[in-house]
N, C-alpha and C positions, 0 to 999 in steps of 0.2 A: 590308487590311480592318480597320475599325477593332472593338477587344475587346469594346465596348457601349455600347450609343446612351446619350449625355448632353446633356445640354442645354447651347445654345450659354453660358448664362451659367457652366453647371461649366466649359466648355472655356476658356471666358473667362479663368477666377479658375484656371486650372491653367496655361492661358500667360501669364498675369502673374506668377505666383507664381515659373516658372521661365526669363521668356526678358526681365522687363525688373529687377525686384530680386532674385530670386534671383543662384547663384554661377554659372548660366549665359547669364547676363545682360548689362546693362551692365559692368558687372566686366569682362570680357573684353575693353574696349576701352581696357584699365590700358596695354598698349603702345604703341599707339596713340600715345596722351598722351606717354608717356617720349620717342618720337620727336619729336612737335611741341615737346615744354619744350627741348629737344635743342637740335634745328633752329632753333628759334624766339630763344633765346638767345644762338647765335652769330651769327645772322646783324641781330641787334637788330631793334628794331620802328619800323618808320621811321612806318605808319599800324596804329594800336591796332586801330582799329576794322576795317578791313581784314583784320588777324589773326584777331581774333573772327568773323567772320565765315567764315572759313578752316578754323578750328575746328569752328565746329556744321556745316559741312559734312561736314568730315571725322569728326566722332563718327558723325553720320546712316548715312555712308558705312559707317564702319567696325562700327556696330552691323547693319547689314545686311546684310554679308557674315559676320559673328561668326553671326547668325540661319540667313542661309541653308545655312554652312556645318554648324553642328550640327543642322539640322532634316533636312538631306539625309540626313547620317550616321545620325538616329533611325529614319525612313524604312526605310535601305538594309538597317539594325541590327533590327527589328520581330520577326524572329523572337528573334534572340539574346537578347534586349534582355527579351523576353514572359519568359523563361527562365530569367532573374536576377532578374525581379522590379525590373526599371527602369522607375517610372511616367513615358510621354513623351506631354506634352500632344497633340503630332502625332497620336499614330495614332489617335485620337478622333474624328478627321475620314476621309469618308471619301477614298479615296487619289485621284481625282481636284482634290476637293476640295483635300487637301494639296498636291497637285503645287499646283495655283492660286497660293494661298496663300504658295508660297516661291517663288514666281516673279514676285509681285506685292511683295515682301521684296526680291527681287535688283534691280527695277526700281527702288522708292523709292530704294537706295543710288544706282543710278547717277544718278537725275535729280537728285539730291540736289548732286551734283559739277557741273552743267550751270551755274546760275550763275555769271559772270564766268568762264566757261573761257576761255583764248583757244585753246589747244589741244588736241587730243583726248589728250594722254596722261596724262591721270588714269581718265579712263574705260578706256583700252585697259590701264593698271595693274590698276585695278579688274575687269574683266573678266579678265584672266588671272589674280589672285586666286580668281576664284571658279570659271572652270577647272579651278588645281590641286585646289581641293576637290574638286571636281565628279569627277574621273577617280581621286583617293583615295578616295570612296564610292561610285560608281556601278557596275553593270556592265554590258558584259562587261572592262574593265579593270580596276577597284576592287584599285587599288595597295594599298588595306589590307591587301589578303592578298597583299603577295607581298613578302614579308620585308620589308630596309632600304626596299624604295621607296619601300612608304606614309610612313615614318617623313621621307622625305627630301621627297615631294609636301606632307605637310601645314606642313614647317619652311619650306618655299620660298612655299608660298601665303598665310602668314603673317607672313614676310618679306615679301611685295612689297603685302597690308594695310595692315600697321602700319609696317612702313618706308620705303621705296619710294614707293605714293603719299604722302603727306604730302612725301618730299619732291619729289615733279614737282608737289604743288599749289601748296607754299610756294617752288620755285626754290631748293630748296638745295645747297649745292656737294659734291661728290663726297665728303670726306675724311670731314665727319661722319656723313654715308650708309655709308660704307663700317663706319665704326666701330659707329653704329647698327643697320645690318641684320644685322652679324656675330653682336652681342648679340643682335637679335632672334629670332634664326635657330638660334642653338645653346638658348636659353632654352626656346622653343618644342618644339624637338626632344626635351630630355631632359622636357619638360610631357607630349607625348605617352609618350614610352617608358616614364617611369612608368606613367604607367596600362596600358597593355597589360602591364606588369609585374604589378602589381593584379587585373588581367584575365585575368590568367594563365588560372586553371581554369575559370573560364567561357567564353574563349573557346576553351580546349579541346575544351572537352563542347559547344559549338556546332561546332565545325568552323572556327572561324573562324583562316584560316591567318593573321595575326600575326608581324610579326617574334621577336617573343617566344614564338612557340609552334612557330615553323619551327628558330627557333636555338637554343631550350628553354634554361631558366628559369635557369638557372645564367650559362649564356654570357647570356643580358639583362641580369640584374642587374651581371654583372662590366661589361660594356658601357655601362651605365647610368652609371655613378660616372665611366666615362672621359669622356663625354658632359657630365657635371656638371661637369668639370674645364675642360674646354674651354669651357662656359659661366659658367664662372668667371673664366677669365681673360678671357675678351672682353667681363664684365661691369666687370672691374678696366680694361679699358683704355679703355672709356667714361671712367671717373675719372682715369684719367691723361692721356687726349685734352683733358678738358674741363679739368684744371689746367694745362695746357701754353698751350691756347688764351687761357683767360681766368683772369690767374692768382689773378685776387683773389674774385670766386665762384665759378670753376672749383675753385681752392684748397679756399675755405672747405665746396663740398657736399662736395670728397673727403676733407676731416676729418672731417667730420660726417656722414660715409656709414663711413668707417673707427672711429669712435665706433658709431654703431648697430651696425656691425657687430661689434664686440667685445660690448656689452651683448648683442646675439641670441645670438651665441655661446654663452655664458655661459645665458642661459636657455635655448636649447635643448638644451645640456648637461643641463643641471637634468633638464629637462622630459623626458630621454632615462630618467636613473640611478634618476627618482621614477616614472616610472608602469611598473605590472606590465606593462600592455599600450600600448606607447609608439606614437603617431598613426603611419599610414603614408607619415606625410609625411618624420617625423623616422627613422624604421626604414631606408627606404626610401634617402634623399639625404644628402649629403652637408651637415655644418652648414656647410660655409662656400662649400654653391653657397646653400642656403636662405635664410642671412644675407647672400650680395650678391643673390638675386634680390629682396629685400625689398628692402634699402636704394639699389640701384640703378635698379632698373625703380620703384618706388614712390617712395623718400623723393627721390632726387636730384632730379626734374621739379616735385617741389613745394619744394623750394628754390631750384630757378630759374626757375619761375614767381614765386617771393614776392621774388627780385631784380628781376626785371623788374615785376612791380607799383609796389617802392618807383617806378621812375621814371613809369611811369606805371601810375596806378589803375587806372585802368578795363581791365587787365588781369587785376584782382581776378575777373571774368565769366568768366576761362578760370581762373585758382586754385582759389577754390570748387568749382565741381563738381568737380575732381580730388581734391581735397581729401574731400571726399566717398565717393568711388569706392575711394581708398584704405582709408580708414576704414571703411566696409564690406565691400572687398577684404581687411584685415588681421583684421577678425572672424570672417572666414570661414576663414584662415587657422588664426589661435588653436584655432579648435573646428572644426577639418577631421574629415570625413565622409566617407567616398568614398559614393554613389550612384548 
């Protein structure tokens, strides 16, 4: 049931504000991209425009499953969520309404993949994407409450998003998939285990059973850092796959990802010793899973996106808006908030 009647133009200006520029937004389809710049630069671009095209399928796709997955989760969450004080545009509507609503969301993604399919396994990707969501918030299964699963349901349905289909849309070969999902896959994991970490006491005082509230707060956090490690190294092996493969921009992003990554270092250090109350971001993780999840999921796809441009331009159409994305993906980082 929704908390008080508003007017569809307030519900308007509260789901724009948070499902297309807000941090729960487009932002969210940062990996997405890392897989396509990935994919897309070893396998070269034999037709630009065919890529492009690949692309805003794959954003449409991928923003719509990012959507229907956190609207499900708002939904499932309405009490908890009323409780802490999380304003979610969703429950504004009423609940049949809502259901509507994200299921007219999970549809645009799929028909969004229907052009030039020749066969059905981006949709059957896609749909099992939104599956694992789906059985991580719903019940009577709602893997959220039952310790590691949820944590493992939402890393797998995120992995087969943002890694997975791109590449059954793009045809790409095993090796970089492998490398690509592993990153995807641990990056995501410790994404969520944080916050259930943050969420500690709230979802305490809900009841909400949480791997972090089943295995209590100690054993999360110790667990969290091993988590970050593991996603550290499979973010480092992106950089070594892609200098092996291609040695001369492969090389060059893994200089200049081991560069930013020294400078973040070094500022999150700062940023650790100078504030009385240091971000929960930097408290929280590890500096050197923070500084490769920056410079590997963000900077590396936009230095090989800006390779594949030099050859052809009109590649600039998929640079930009990443470009973009980061830059207000990296703002929102700087001045992180938990909400």
């Amino acid at each position: 049931m929704p908390i008080k009647a508003e007017s569809p133009a307030s519900v308007w200006r509260q789901a724009h504000a948070q499902s297309l520029r807000g941090r729960r937004g487009l932002i969210k389809t940062i990996h997405m991209w890392f897989a396509v710049a990935v994919l897309v630069f070893l396998e070269g671009v034999d037709d630009a425009w065919h890529v492009i095209a690949a692309c805003l399928q794959l954003l449409i796709a991928a923003a719509c499953y990012v959507q229907v997955s956190i609207l499900i989760n708002d939904l499932a969450d309405r009490g908890g969520d009323r409780e802490a004080g999380k304003m979610r545009w969703i429950r504004s509507l009423r609940l049949g309404v809502a259901r509507a609503v994200i299921c007219a969301i999970a549809l645009l993604g799929g028909l969004a993949l229907v052009p030039g399919m020749e066969k059905a396994w981006p949709l059957a990707v896609y749909g099992g994407a939104l599956a694992a969501g789906f059985l991580y918030s719903i019940k009577p299964i709602r893997l959220k409450e039952h310790g590691i699963w949820g944590l493992l349901a939402y890393a797998l349905s995120t992995a087969l998003a943002y890694a997975l289909l791109p590449w059954v849309k793009l045809n790409g070969q095993w090796l970089p998939l492998v490398a690509v999902g592993a990153a995807v896959f641990f990056d995501k994991w410790v994404n969520l285990h944080f916050h259930q970490v943050i969420d500690f006491e709230d979802d305490q005082r809900s009841g909400t059973l949480t791997f972090a509230v089943t295995a209590g707060i100690s054993m999360a956090r110790g667990s969290l850092r091993w988590m970050a490690r593991l996603a550290s190294f499979s973010m480092a092996g992106v950089l070594v796959f892609l200098a092996m493969r291609q040695p001369v921009w492969g090389g060059f992003a893994a200089g200049l990802s081991a560069a930013a990554l020294l400078a973040a270092g070094i500022t999150l250090r700062k940023a650790r010793s100078r504030q009385k109350v240091p971000s929960l971001l930097v408290k929280e993780l590890p500096l050197h899973y923070l500084g490769l999840s920056w410079t590997v999921i963000r900077l590396v796809p936009l230095v090989l996106l800006a390779g594949l441009a030099l050859d052809e331009p009109v590649m600039l159409l998929v640079f930009l808006p990443l470009l973009l994305l980061v830059l207000l993906d990296s703002r929102f980082l700087i001045r992180y908030r938990y909400k």
